[in-house]
CHARMM internal coordinates of N, CA and C (Angstrom, degrees):
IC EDIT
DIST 1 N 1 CA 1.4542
DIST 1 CA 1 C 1.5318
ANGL 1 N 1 CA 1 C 111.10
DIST 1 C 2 N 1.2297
ANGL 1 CA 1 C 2 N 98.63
DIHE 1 N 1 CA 1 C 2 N -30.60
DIST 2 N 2 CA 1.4911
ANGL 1 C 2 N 2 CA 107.15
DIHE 1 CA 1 C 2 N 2 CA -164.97
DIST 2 CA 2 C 2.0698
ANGL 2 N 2 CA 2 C 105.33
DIHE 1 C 2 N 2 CA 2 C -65.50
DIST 2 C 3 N 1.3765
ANGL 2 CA 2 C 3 N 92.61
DIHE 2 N 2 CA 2 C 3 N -47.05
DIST 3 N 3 CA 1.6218
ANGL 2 C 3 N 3 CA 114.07
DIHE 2 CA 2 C 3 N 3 CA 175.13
DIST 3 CA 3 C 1.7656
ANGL 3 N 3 CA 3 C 114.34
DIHE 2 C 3 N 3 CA 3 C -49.95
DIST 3 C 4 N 1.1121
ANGL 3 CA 3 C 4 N 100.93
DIHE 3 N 3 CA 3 C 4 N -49.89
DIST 4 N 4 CA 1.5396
ANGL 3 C 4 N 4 CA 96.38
DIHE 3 CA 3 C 4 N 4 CA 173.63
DIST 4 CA 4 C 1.1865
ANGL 4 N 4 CA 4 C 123.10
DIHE 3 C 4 N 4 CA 4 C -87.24
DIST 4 C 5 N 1.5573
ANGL 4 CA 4 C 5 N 116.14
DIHE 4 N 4 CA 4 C 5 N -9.28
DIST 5 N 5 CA 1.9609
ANGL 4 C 5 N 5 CA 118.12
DIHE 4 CA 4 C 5 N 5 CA 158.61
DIST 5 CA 5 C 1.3746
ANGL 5 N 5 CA 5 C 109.31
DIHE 4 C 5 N 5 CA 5 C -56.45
DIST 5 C 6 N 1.9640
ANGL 5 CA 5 C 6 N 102.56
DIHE 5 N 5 CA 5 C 6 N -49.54
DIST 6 N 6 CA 1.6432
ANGL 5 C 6 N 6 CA 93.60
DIHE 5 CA 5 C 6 N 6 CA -175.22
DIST 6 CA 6 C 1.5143
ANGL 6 N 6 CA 6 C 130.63
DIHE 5 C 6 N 6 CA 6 C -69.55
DIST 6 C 7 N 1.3891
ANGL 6 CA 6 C 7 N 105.28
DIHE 6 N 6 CA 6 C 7 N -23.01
DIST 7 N 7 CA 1.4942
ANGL 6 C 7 N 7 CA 120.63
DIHE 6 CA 6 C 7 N 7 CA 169.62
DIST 7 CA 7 C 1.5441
ANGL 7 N 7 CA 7 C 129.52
DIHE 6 C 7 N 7 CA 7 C -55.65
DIST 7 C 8 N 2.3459
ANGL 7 CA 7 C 8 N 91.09
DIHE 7 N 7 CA 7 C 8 N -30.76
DIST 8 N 8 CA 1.6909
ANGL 7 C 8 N 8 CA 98.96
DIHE 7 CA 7 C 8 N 8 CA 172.81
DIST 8 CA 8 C 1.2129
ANGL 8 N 8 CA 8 C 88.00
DIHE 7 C 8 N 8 CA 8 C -68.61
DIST 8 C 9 N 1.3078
ANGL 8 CA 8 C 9 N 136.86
DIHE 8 N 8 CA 8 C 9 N -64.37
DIST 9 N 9 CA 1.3373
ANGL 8 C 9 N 9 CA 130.95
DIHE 8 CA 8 C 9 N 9 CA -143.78
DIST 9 CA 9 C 1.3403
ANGL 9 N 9 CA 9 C 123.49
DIHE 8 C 9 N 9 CA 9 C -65.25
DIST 9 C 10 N 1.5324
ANGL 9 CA 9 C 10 N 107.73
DIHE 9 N 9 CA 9 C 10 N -33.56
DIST 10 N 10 CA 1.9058
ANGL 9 C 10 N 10 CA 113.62
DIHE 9 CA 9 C 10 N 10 CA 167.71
DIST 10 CA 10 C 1.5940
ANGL 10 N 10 CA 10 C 86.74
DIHE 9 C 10 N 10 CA 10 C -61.92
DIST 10 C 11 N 1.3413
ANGL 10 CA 10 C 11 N 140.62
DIHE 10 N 10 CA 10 C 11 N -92.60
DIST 11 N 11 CA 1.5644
ANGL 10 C 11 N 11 CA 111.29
DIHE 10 CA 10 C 11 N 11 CA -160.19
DIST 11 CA 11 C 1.1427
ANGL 11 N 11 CA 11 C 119.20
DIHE 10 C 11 N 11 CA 11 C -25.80
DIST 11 C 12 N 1.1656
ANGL 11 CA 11 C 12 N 108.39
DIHE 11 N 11 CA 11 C 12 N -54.70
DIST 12 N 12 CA 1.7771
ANGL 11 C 12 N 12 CA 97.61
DIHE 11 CA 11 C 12 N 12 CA -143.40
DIST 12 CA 12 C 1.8220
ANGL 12 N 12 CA 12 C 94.46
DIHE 11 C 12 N 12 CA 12 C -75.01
DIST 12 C 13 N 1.2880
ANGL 12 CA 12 C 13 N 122.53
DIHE 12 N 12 CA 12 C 13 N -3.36
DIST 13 N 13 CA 1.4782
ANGL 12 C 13 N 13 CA 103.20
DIHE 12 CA 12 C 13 N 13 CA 169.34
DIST 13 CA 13 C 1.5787
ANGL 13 N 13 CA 13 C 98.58
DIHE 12 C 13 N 13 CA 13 C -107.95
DIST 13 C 14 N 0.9194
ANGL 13 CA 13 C 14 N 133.84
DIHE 13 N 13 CA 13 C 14 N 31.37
DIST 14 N 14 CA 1.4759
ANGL 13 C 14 N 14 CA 142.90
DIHE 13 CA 13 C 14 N 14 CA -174.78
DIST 14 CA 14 C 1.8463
ANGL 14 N 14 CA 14 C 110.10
DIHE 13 C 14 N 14 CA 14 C -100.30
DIST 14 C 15 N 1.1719
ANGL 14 CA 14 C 15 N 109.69
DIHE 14 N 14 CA 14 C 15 N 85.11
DIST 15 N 15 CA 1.6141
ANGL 14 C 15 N 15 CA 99.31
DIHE 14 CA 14 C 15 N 15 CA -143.81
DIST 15 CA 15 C 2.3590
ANGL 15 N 15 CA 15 C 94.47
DIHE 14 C 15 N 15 CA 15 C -107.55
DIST 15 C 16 N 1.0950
ANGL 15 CA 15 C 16 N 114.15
DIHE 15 N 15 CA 15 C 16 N 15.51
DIST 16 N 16 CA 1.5412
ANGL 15 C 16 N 16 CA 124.56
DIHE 15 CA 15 C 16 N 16 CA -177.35
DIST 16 CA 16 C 1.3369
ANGL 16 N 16 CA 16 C 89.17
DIHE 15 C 16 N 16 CA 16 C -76.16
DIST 16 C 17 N 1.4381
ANGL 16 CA 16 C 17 N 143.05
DIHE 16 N 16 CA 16 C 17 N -65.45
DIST 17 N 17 CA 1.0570
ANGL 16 C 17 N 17 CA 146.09
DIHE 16 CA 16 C 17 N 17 CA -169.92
DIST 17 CA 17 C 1.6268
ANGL 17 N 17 CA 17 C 115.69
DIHE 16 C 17 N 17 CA 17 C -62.11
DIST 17 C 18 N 0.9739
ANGL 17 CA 17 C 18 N 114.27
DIHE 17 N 17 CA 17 C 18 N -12.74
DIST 18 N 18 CA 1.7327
ANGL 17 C 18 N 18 CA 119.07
DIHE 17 CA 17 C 18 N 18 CA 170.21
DIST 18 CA 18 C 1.3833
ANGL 18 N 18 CA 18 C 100.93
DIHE 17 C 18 N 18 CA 18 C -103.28
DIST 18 C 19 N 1.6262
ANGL 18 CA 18 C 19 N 144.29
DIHE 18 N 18 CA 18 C 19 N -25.20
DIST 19 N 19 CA 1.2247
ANGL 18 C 19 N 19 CA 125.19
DIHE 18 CA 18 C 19 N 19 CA 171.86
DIST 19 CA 19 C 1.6557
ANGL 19 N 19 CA 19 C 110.37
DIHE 18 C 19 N 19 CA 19 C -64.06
DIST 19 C 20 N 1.3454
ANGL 19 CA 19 C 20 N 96.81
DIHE 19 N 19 CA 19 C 20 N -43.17
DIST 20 N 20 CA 1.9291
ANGL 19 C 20 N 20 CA 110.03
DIHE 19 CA 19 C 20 N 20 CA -177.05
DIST 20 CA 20 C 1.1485
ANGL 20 N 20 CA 20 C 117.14
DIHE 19 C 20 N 20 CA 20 C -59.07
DIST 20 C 21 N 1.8984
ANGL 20 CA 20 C 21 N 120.42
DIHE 20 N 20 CA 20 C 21 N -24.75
DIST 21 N 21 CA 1.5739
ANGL 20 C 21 N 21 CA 130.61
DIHE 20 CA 20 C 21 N 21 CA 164.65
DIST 21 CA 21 C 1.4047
ANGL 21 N 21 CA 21 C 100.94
DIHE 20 C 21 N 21 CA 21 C -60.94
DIST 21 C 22 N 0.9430
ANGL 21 CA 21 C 22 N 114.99
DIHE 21 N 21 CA 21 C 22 N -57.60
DIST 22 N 22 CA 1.7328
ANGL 21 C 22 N 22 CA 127.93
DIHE 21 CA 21 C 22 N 22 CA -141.60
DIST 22 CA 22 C 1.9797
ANGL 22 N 22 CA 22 C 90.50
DIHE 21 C 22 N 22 CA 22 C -72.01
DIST 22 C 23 N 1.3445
ANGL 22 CA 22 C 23 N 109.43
DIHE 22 N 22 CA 22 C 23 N -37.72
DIST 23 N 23 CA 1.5172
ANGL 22 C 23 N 23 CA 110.93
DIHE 22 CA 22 C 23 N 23 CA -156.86
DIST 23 CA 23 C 1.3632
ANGL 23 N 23 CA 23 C 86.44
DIHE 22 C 23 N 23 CA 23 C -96.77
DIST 23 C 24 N 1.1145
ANGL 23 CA 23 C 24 N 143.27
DIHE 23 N 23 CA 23 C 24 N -5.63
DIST 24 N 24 CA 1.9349
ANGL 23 C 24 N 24 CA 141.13
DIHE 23 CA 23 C 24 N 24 CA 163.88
DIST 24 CA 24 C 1.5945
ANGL 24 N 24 CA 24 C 93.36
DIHE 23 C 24 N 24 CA 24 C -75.99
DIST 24 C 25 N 1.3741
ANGL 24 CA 24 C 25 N 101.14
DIHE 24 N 24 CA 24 C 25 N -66.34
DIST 25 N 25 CA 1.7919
ANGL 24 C 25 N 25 CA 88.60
DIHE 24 CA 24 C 25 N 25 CA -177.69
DIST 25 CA 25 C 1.2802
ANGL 25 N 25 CA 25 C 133.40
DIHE 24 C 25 N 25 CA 25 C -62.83
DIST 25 C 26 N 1.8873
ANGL 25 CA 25 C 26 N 111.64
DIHE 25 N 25 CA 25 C 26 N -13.51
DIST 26 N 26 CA 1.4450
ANGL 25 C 26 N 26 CA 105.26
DIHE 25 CA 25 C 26 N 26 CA 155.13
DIST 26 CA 26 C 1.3581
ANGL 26 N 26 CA 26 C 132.07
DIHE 25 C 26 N 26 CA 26 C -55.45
DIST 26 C 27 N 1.4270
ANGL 26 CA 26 C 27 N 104.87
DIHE 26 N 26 CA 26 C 27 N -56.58
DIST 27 N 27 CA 1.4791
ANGL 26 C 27 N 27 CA 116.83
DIHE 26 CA 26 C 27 N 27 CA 157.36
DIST 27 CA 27 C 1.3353
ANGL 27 N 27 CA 27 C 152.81
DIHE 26 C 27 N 27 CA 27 C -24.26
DIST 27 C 28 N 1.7483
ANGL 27 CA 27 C 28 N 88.90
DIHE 27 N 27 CA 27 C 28 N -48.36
DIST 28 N 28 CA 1.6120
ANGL 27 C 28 N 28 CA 104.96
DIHE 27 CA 27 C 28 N 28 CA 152.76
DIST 28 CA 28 C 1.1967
ANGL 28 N 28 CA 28 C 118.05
DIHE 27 C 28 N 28 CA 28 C -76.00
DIST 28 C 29 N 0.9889
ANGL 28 CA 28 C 29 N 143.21
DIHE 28 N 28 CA 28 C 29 N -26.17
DIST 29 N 29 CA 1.4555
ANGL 28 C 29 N 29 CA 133.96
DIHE 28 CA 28 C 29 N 29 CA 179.49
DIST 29 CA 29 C 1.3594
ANGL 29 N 29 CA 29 C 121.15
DIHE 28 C 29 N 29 CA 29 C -83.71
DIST 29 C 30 N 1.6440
ANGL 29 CA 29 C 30 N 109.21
DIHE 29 N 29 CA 29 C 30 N -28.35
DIST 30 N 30 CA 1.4171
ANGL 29 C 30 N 30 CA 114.26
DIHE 29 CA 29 C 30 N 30 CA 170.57
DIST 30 CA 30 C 1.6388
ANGL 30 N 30 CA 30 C 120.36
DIHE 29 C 30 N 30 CA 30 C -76.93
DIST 30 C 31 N 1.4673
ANGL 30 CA 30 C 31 N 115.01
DIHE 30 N 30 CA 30 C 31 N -12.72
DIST 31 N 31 CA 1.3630
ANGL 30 C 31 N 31 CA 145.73
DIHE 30 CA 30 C 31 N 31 CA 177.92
DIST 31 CA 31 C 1.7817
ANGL 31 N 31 CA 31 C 98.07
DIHE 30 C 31 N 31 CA 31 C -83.79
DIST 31 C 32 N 1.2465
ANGL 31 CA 31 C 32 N 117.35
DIHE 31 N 31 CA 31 C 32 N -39.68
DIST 32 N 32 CA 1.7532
ANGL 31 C 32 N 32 CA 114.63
DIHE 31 CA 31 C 32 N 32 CA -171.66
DIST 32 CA 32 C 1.8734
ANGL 32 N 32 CA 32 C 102.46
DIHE 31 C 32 N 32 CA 32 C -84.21
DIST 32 C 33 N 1.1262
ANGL 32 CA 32 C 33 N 99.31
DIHE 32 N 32 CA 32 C 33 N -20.31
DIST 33 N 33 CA 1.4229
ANGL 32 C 33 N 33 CA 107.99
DIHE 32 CA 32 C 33 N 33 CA -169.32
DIST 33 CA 33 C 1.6602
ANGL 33 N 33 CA 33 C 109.95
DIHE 32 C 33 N 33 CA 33 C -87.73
DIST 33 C 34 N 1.4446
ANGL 33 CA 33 C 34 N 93.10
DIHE 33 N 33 CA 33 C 34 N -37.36
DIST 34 N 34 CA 1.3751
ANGL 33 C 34 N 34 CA 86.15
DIHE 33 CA 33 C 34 N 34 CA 170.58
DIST 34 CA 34 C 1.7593
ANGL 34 N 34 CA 34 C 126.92
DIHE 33 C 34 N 34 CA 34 C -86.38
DIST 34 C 35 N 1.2223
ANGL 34 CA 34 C 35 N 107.25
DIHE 34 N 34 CA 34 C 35 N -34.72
DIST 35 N 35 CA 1.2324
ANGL 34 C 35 N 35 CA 113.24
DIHE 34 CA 34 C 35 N 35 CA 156.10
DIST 35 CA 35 C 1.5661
ANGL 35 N 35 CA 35 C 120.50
DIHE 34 C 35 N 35 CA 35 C -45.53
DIST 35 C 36 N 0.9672
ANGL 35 CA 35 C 36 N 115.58
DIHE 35 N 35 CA 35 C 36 N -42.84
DIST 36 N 36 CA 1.7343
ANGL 35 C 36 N 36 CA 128.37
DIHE 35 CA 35 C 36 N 36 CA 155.43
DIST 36 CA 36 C 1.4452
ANGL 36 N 36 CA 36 C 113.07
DIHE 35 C 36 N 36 CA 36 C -28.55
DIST 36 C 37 N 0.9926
ANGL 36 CA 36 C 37 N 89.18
DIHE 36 N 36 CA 36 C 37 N -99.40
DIST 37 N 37 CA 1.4139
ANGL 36 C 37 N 37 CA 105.15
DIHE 36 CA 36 C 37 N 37 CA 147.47
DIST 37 CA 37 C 1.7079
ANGL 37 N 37 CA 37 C 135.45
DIHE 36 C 37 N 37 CA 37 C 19.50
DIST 37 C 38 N 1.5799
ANGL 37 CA 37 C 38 N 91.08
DIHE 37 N 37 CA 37 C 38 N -87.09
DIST 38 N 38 CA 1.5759
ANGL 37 C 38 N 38 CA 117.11
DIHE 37 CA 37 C 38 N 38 CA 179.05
DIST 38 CA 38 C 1.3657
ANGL 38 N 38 CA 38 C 106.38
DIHE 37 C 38 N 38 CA 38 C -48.95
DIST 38 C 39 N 1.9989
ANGL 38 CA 38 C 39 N 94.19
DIHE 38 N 38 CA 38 C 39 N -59.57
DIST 39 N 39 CA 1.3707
ANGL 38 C 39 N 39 CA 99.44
DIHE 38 CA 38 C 39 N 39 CA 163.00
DIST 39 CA 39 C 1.2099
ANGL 39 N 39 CA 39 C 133.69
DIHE 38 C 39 N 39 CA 39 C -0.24
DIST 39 C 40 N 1.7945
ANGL 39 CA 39 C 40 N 98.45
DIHE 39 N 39 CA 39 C 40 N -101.91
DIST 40 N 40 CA 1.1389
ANGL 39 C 40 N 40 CA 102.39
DIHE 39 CA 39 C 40 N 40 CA -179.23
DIST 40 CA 40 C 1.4991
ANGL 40 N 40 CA 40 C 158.22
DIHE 39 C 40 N 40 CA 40 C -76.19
DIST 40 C 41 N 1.4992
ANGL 40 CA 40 C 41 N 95.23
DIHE 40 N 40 CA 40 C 41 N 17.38
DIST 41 N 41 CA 1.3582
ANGL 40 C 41 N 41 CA 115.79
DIHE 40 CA 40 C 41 N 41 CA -156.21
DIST 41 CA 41 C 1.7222
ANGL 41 N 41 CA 41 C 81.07
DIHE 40 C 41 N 41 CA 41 C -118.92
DIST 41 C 42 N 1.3923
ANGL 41 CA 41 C 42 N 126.68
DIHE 41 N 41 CA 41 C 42 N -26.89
DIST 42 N 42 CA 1.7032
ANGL 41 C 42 N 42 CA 111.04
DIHE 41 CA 41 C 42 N 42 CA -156.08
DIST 42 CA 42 C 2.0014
ANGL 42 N 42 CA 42 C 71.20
DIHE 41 C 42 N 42 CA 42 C -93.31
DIST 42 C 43 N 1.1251
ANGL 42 CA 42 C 43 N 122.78
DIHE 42 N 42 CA 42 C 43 N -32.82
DIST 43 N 43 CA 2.3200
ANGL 42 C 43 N 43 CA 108.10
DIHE 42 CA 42 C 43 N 43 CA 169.44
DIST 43 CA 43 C 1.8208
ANGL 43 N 43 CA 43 C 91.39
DIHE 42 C 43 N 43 CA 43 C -37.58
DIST 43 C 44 N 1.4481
ANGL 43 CA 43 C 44 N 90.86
DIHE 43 N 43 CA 43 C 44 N -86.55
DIST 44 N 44 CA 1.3409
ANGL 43 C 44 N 44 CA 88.71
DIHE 43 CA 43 C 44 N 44 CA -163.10
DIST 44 CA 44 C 1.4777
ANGL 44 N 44 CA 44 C 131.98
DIHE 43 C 44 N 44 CA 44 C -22.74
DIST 44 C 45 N 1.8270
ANGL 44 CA 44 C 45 N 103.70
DIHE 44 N 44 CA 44 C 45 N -50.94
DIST 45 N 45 CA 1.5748
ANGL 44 C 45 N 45 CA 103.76
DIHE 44 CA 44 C 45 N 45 CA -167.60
DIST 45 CA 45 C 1.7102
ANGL 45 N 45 CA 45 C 99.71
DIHE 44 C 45 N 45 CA 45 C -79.17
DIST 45 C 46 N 1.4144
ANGL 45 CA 45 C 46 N 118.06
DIHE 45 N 45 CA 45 C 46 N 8.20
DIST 46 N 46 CA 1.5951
ANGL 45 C 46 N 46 CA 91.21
DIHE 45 CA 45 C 46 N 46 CA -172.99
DIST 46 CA 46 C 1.9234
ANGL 46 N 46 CA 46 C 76.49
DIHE 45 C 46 N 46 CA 46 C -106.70
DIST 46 C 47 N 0.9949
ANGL 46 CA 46 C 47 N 154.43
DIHE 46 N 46 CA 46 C 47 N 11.88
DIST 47 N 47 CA 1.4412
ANGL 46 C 47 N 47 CA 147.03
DIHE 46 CA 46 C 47 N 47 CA 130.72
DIST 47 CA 47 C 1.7277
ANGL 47 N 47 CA 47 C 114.05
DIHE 46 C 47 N 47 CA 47 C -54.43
DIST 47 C 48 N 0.9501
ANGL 47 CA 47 C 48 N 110.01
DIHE 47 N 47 CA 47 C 48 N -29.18
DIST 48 N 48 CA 1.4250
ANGL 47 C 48 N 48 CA 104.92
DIHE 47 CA 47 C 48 N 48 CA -159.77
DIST 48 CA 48 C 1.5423
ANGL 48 N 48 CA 48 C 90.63
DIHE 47 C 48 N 48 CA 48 C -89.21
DIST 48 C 49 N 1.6538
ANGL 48 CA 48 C 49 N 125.29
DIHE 48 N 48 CA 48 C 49 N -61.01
DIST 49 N 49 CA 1.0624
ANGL 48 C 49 N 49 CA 127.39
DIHE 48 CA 48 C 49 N 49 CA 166.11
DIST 49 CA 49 C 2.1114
ANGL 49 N 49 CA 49 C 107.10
DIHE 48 C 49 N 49 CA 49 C -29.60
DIST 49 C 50 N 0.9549
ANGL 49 CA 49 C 50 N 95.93
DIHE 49 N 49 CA 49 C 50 N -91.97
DIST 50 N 50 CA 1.8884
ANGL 49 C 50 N 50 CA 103.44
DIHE 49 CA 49 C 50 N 50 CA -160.10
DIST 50 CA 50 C 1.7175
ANGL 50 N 50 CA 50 C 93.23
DIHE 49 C 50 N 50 CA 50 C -44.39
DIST 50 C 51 N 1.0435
ANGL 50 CA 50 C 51 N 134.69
DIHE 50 N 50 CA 50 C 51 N 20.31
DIST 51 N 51 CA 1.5669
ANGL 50 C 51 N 51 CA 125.49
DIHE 50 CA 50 C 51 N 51 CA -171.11
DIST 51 CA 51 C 1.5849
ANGL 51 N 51 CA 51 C 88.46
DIHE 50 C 51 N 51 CA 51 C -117.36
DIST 51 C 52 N 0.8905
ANGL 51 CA 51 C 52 N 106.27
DIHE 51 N 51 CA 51 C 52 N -58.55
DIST 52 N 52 CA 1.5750
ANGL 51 C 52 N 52 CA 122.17
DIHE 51 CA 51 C 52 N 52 CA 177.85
DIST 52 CA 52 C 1.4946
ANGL 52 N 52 CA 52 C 111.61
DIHE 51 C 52 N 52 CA 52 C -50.97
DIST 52 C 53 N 1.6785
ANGL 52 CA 52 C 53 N 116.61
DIHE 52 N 52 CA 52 C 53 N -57.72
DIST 53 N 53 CA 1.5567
ANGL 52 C 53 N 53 CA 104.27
DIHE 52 CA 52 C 53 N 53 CA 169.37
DIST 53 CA 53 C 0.8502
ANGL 53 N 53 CA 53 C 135.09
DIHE 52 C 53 N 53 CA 53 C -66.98
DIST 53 C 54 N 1.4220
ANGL 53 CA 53 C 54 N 118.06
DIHE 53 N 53 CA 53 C 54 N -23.86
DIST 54 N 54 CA 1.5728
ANGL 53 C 54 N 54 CA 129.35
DIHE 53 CA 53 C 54 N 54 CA -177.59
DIST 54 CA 54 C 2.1197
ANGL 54 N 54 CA 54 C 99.81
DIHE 53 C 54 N 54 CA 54 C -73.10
DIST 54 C 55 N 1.3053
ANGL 54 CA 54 C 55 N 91.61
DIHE 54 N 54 CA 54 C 55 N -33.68
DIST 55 N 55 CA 1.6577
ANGL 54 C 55 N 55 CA 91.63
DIHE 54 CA 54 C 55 N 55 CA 172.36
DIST 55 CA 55 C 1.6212
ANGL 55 N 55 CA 55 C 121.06
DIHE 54 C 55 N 55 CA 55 C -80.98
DIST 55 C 56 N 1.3380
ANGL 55 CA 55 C 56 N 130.23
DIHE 55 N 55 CA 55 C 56 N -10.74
DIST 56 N 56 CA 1.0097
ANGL 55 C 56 N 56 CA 146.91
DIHE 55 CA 55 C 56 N 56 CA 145.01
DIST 56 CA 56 C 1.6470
ANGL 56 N 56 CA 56 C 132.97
DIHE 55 C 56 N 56 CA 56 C -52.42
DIST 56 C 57 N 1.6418
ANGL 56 CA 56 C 57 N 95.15
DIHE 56 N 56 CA 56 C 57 N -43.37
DIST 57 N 57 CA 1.5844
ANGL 56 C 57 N 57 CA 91.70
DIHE 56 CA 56 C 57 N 57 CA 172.88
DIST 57 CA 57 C 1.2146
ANGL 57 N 57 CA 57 C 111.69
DIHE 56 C 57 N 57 CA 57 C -120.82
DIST 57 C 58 N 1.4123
ANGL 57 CA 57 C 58 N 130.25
DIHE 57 N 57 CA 57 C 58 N 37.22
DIST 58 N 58 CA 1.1859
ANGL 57 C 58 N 58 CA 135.44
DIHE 57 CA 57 C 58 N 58 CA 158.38
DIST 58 CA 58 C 1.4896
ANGL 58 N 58 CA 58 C 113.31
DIHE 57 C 58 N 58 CA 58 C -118.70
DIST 58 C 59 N 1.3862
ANGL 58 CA 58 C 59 N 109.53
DIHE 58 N 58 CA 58 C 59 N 8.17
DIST 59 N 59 CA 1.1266
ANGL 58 C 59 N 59 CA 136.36
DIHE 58 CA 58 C 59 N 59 CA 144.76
DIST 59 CA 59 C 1.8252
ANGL 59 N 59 CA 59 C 130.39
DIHE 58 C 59 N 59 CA 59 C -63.01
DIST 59 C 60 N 1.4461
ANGL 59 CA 59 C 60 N 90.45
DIHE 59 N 59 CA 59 C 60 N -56.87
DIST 60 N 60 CA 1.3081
ANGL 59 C 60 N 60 CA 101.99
DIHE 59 CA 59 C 60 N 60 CA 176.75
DIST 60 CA 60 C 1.5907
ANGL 60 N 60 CA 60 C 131.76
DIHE 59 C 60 N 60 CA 60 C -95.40
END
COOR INIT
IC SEED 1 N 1 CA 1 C
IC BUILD
């Protein structure tokens, strides 16, 4: 019994594995944000594009 108290206790002061959580979930979020992102800006530029061609060949 005694062996697996000390084993809780090496985890729970075992703190490498909570920086490596914490810096995965930075990642993901800076990964959702940018994907966000891409999103909404590649809407926009395919407006800006078809506005522009349609003004191009109604031009010509």
């Amino acid at each position: 019994m005694q062996a697996i108290s000390r084993v809780i206790r090496r985890f729970c002061k075992h703190e490498e594995g909570v920086t490596a959580i914490e810096y995965g979930l930075i990642a993901a979020l800076i990964g959702l944000v940018v994907i966000g992102g891409v999103t909404v800006l590649g809407s926009s530029l395919e407006t800006k594009f078809t506005t522009i061609a349609s003004s191009i060949g109604s031009a010509g």
